[in-house]
C-alpha positions as CSV (number, residue, x, y, z in Angstrom):
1,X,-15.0,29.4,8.6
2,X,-16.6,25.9,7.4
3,X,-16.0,26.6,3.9
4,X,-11.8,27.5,4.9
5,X,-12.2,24.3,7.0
6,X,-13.7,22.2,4.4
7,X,-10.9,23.3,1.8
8,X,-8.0,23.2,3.8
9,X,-8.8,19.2,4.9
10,X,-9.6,18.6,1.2
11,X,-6.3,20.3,0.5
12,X,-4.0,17.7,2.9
13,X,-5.8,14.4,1.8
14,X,-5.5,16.1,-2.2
15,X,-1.4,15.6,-1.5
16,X,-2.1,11.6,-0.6
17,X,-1.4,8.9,-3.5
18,X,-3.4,6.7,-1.2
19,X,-5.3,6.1,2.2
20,X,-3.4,4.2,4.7
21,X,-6.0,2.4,6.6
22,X,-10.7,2.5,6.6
23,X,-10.7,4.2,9.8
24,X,-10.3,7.2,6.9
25,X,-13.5,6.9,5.5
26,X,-15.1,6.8,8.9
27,X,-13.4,10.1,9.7
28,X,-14.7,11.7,6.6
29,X,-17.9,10.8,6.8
30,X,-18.4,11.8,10.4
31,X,-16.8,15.3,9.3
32,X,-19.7,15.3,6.5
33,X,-22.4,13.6,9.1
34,X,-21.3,17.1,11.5
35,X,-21.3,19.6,9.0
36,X,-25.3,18.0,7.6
37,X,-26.2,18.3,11.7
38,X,-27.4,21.9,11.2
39,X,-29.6,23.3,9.3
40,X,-27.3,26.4,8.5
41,X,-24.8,23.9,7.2
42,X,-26.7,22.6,4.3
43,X,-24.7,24.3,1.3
44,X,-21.4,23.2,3.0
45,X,-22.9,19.6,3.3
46,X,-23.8,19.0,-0.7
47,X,-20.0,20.2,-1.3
48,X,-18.6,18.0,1.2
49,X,-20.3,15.1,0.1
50,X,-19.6,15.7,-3.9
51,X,-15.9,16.3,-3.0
52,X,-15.5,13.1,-0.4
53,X,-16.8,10.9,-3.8
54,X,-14.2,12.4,-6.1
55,X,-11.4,12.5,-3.6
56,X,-12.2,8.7,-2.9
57,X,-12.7,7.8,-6.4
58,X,-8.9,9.2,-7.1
59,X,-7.4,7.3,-4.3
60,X,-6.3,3.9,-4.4
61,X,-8.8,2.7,-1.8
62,X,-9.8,-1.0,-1.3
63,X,-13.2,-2.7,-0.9
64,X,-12.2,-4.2,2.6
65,X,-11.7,-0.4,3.7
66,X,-14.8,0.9,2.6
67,X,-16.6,-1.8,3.8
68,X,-14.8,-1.4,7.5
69,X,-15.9,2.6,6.8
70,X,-19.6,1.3,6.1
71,X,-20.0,-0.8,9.4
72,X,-18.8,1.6,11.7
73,X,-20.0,4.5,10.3
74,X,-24.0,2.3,10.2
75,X,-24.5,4.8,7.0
76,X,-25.2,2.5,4.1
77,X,-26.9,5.4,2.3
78,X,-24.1,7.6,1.7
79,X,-21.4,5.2,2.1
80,X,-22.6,2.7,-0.7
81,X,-22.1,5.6,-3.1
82,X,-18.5,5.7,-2.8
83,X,-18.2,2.7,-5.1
84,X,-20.0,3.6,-8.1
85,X,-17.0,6.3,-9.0
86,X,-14.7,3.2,-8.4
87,X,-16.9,1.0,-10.7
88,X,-16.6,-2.1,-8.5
89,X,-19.4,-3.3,-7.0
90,X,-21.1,-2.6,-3.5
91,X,-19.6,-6.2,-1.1
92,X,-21.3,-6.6,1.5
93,X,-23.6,-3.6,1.3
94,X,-27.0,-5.9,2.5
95,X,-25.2,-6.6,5.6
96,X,-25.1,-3.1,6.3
97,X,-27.5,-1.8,9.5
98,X,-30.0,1.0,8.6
99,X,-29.6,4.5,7.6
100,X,-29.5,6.4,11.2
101,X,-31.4,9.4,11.3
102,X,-30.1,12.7,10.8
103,X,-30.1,15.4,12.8
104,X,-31.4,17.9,10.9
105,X,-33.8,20.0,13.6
106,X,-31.1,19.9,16.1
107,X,-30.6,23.9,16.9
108,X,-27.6,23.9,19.1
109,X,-24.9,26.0,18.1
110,X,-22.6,25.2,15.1
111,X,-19.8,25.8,17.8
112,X,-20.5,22.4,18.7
113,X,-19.8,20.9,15.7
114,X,-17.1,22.5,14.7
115,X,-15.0,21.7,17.5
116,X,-15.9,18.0,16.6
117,X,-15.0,18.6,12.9
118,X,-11.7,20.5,14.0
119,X,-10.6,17.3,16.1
120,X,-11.7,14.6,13.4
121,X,-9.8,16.8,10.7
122,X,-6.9,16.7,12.7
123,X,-7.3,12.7,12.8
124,X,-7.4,13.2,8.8
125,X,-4.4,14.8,8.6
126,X,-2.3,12.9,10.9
127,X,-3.2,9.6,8.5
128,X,-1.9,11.0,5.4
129,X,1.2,11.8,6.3
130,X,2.9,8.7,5.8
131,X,6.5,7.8,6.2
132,X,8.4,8.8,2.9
133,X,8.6,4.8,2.5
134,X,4.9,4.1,2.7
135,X,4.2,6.9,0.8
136,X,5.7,6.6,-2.1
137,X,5.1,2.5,-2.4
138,X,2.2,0.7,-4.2
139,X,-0.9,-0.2,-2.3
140,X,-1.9,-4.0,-3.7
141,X,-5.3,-3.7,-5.5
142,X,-7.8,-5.9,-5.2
143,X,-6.6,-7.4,-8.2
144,X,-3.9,-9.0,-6.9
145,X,-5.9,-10.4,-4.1
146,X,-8.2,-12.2,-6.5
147,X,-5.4,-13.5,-8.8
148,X,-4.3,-15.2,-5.1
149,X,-8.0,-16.2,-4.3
150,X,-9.0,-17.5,-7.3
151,X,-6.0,-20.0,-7.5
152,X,-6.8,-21.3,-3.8
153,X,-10.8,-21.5,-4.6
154,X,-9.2,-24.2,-7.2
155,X,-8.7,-26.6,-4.3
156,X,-10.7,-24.8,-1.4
157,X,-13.8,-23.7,-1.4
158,X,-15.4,-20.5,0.8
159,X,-18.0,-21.2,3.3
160,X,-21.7,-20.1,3.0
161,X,-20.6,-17.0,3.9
162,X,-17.9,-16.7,1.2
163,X,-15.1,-16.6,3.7
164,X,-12.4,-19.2,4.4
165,X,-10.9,-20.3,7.6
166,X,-7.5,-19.6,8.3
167,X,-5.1,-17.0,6.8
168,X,-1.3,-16.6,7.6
169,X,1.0,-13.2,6.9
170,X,4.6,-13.6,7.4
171,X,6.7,-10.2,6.9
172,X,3.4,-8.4,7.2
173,X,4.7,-5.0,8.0
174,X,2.2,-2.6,9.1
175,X,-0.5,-5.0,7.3
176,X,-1.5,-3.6,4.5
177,X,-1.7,-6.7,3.0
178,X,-3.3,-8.5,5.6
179,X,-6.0,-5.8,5.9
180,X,-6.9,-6.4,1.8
181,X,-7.2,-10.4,2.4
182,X,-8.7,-10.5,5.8
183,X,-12.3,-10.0,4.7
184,X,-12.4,-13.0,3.3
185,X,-10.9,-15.0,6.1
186,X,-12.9,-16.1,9.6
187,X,-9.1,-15.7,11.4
188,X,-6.2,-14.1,10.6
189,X,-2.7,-14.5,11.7
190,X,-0.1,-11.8,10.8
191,X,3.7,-11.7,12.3
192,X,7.3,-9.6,11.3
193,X,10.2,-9.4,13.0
194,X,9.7,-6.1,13.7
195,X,8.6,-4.7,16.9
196,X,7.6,-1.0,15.6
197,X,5.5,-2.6,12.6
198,X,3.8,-5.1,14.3
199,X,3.5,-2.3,17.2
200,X,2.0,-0.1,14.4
201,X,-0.3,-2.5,12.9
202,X,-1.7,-3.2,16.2
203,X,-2.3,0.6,17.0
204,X,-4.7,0.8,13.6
205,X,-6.2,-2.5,13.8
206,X,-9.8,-2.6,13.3
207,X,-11.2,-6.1,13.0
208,X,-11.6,-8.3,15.6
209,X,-10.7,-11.6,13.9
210,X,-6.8,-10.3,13.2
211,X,-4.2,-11.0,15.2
212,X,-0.2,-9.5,15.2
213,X,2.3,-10.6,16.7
214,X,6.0,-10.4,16.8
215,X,7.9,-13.9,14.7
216,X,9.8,-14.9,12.0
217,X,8.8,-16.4,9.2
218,X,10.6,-19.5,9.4
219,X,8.9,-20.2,12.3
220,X,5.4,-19.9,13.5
221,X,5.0,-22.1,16.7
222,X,1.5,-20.8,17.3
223,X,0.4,-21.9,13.8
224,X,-1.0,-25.4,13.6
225,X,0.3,-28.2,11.5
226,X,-2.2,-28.7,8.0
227,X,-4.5,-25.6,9.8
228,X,-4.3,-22.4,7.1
229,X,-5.7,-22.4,4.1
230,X,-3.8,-19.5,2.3
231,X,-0.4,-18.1,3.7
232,X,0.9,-14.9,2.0
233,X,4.2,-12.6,2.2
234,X,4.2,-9.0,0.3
235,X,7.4,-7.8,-0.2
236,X,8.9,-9.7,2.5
237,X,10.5,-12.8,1.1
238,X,13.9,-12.1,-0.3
239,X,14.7,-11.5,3.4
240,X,13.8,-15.0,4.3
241,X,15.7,-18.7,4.3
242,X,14.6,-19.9,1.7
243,X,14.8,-23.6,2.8
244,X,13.6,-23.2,6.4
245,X,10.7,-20.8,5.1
246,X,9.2,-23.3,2.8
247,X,9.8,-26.5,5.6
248,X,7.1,-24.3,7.6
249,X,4.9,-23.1,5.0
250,X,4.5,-26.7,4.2
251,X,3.8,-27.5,7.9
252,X,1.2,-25.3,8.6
253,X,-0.7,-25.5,5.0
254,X,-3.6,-27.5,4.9
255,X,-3.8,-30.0,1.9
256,X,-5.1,-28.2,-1.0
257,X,-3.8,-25.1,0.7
258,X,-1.8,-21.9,-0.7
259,X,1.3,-19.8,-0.7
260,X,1.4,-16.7,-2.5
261,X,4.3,-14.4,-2.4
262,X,3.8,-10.5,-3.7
263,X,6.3,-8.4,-4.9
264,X,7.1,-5.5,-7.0
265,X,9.9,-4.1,-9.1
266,X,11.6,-0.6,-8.1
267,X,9.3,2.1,-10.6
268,X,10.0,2.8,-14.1
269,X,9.2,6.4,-15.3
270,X,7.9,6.7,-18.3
271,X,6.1,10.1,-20.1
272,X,2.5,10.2,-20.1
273,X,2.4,9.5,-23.2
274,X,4.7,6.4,-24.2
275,X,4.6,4.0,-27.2
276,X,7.9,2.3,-26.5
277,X,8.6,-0.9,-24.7
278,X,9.0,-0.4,-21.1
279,X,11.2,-3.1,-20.0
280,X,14.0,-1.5,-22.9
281,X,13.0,1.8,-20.6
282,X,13.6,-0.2,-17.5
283,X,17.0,-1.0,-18.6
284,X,17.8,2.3,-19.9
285,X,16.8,3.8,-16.1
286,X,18.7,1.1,-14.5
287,X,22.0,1.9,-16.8
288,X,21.5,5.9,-15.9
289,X,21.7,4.7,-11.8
290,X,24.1,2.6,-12.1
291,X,26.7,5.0,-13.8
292,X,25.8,7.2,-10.8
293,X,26.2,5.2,-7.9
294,X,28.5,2.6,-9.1
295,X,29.6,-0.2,-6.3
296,X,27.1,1.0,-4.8
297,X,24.5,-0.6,-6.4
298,X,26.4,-3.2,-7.2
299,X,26.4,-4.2,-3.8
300,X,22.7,-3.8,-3.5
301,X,22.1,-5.7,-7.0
302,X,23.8,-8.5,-5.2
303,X,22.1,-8.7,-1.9
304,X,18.1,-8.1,-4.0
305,X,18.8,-11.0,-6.2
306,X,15.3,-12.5,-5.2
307,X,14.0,-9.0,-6.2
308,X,15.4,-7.9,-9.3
309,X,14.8,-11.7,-10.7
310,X,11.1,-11.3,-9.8
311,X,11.3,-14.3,-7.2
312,X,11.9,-16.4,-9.5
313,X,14.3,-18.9,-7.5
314,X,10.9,-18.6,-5.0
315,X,8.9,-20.6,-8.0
316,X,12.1,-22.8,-8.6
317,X,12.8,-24.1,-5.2
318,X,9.0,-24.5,-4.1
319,X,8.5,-28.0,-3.4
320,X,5.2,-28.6,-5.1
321,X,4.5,-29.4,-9.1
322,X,1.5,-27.3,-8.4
323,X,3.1,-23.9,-8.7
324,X,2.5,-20.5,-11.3
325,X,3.0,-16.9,-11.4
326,X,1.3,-13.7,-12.5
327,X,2.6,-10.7,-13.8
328,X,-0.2,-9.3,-15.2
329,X,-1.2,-6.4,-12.7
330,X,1.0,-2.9,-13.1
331,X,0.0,0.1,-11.0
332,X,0.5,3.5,-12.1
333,X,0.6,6.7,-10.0
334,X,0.8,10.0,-11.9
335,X,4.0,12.3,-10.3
336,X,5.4,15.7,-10.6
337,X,8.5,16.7,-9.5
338,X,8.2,16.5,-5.9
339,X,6.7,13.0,-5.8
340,X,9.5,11.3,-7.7
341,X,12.5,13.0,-6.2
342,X,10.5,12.2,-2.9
343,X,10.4,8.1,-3.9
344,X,14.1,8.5,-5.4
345,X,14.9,9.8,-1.6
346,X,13.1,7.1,0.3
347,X,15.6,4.3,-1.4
348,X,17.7,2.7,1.1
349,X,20.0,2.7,-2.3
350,X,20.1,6.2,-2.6
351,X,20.9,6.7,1.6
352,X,23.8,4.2,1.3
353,X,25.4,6.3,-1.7
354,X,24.7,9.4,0.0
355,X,26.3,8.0,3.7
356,X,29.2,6.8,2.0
357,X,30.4,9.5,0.5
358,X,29.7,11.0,3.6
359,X,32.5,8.8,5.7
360,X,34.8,9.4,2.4
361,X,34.8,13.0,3.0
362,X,35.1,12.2,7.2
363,X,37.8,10.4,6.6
364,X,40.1,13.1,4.7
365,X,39.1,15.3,6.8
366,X,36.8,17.1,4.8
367,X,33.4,19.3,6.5
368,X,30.2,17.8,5.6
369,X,28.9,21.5,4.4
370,X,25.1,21.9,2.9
371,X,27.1,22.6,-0.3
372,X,28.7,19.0,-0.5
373,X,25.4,17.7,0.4
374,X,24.2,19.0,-2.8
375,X,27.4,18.2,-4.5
376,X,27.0,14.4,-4.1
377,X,22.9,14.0,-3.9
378,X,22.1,12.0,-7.1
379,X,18.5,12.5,-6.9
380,X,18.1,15.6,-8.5
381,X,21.0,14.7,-11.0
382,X,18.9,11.4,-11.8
383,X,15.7,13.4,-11.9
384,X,17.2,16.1,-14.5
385,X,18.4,13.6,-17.0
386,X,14.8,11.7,-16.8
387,X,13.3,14.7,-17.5
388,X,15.5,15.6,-20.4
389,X,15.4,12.0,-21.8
390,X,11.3,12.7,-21.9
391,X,11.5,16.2,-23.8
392,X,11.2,18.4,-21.2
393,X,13.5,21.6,-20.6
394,X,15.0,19.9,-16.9
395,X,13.1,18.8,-13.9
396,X,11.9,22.5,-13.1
397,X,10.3,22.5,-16.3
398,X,6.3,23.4,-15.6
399,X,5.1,20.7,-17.4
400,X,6.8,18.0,-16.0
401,X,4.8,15.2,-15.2
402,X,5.2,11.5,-15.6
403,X,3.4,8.5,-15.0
404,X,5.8,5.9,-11.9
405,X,4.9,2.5,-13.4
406,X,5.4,-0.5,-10.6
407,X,4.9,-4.2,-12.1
408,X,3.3,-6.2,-9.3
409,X,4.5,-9.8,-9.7
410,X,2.7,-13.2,-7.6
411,X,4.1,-16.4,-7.1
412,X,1.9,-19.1,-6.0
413,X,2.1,-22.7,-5.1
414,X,-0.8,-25.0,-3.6
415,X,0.1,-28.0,-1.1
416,X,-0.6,-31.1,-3.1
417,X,-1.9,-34.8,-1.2
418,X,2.1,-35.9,-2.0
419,X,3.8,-32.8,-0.6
């Protein structure tokens, strides 16, 4: 029964490109602290433990959640392992209390444990099944967090404890990127104008020091004038004003302070095994949609201008001489058929092509059968041609399998003594 258990959690969380917040971890681990309570359980506990550390080593987990994991789970031992398949190494490990004991003489029934395994598993799988949106979007590494640090350690410096005083997220979402910067800040400020995110990102908040609430960009009352020390938007700022949004970032900045804005392209698919340039690819993807959906994304094209020019009018119009950007970081996720039709789906591009031609047909009076559904879906006519274009037979092909490439871009600007 264990052993069933054990593979069918392992199963779920195999199916996630990512874990949506440390909470995870700590469910994990308490599944593998139940299973090593009794002594019968000892075989299923060295498989556990050797499967946690591979399925954490594939996923694209940040430091920040591990170390969230480490503190409430007080289990330096085991949890200090899960870096060393990630390479990266152990932050904030020393702060970590002791090892608690284990309960290894405890004789009470197995019964016990497994109902408290069968209710944490159900916690597991309830966390990786992410909206079709999250889940097929990049998680920011931390290397885009340190691209953003180390230009704001330029003009100000960490405390003793290497953190900073304030940080600021506009657009945050359901804070994903507020959860990878936080660590490094003593108080954190994060706001969208959305009720649901910020509603959500309250629900799975786990650090006392952060703080969401509902606001616009263009204007945080609450925020002091010359009080943060590094404000940030991810994804978030081709929705904005540009004018009024950098009037307020300019307020609330400290001297010597930072804005850094994160983005990311739509994902180019490329075989695993490419030699040829992939913005030519890019362009080649982009000319495949297009022919497809015609005004329609045409239309879009024109209302993501900030996007698709890789915020560049963002680095134009900030009002500081002190300004760069970084393109260096690219994330890759590894996707079969089902993962990109599944991201091809979740494109608000995609739904507006689909619900137009739905009113079209309305209008002449036409029924909206399962069969015209199929008729005018573009994803698996889009998918089809990307798998011929790669050598494959057609997107049913076995051996489909290509690597999503998204280019992560950062622009940053510092608050000079003249701004």
């Amino acid at each position: 029964m264990l052993n069933l258990l054990t593979n069918i959690v392992f199963s779920i969380i195999g199916r996630a490109k990512t874990v949506e917040q440390g909470n995870l971890f700590s469910d994990i681990l308490s599944l593998y602290d139940h299973f090593g309570c009794h002594r019968s359980m000892n075989n299923i506990t060295n498989s556990f433990i050797n499967r946690m550390f591979k399925t954490v080593a594939r996923l694209n987990c940040k430091d920040s959640e591990i170390y969230v994991a480490s503190r409430r789970m007080c289990n330096a031992q085991y949890v200090g392992k899960l870096f060393q398949p990630l390479g990266r190494p152990q932050i904030g490990m020393e702060n970590l209390p002791l090892q608690r004991k284990r309960r290894q003489n405890d004789i009470s029934s197995p019964l016990r444990h497994l109902t408290h395994i069968l209710f944490i598993a159900n916690r597991v799988i309830t966390k990786t099944r992410l909206s079709p949106y999250v889940k097929y979007r990049p998680y920011y590494n931390d290397q885009v967090r340190n691209i953003v640090v180390e230009f704001l350690k330029k003009s100000i410096k960490p405390n003793d404890e290497g953190k900073f005083d304030l940080l600021v997220d506009v657009g945050c979402g359901s804070g994903q990127a507020t959860k990878l910067f936080a660590p490094l800040f003593k108080k954190v400020l994060a706001s969208d104008v959305s009720e649901n995110q910020i509603q959500h990102a309250r629900q799975h908040n786990q650090l006392d020091h952060v703080a969401y609430n509902i606001g616009a960009a263009e204007k945080q009352p609450t925020v002091a004038d010359g009080s943060v020390d590094l404000l940030i938007s991810a994804e978030a700022a081709h929705w904005f004003d540009h004018d009024k949004f950098y009037t307020e970032v300019f307020r609330v900045l400290k001297p010597g302070g930072v804005v850094a804005l994160i983005g990311y392209d739509s994902a180019i698919f490329v075989p695993k095994i490419f030699s040829g340039d992939l913005q030519t690819e890019k362009h080649e993807q982009r000319k495949i949609a297009a022919e497809m959906l015609g005004a329609t994304m045409q239309e879009r094209d024109s209302g993501y201008r900030s996007l698709y020019v890789r915020y560049q009018d963002f680095l134009e119009l900030l009002p500081t001489n002190d300004k760069k950007r970084n393109d260096e970081v690219v994330i890759r996720y590894e996707w079969k058929k089902q993962e990109v039709e599944g991201y091809l789906r979740s494109l608000d591009l995609v739904d507006n092509y689909v619900q137009k031609k739905y009113k079209e047909a309305s209008l002449r009076g036409e029924e909206i059968t399962n069969e015209y559904k199929s008729q005018v879906n573009p994803v698996p006519i889009f998918t089809n041609k990307l798998a011929k274009r790669f050598g494959f037979t057609g997107v049913d092909d076995p051996k489909f399998l290509v690597d999503a490439v998204f280019e992560i871009f950062v622009v940053m600007g510092r608050k000079t003594e003249c701004v």
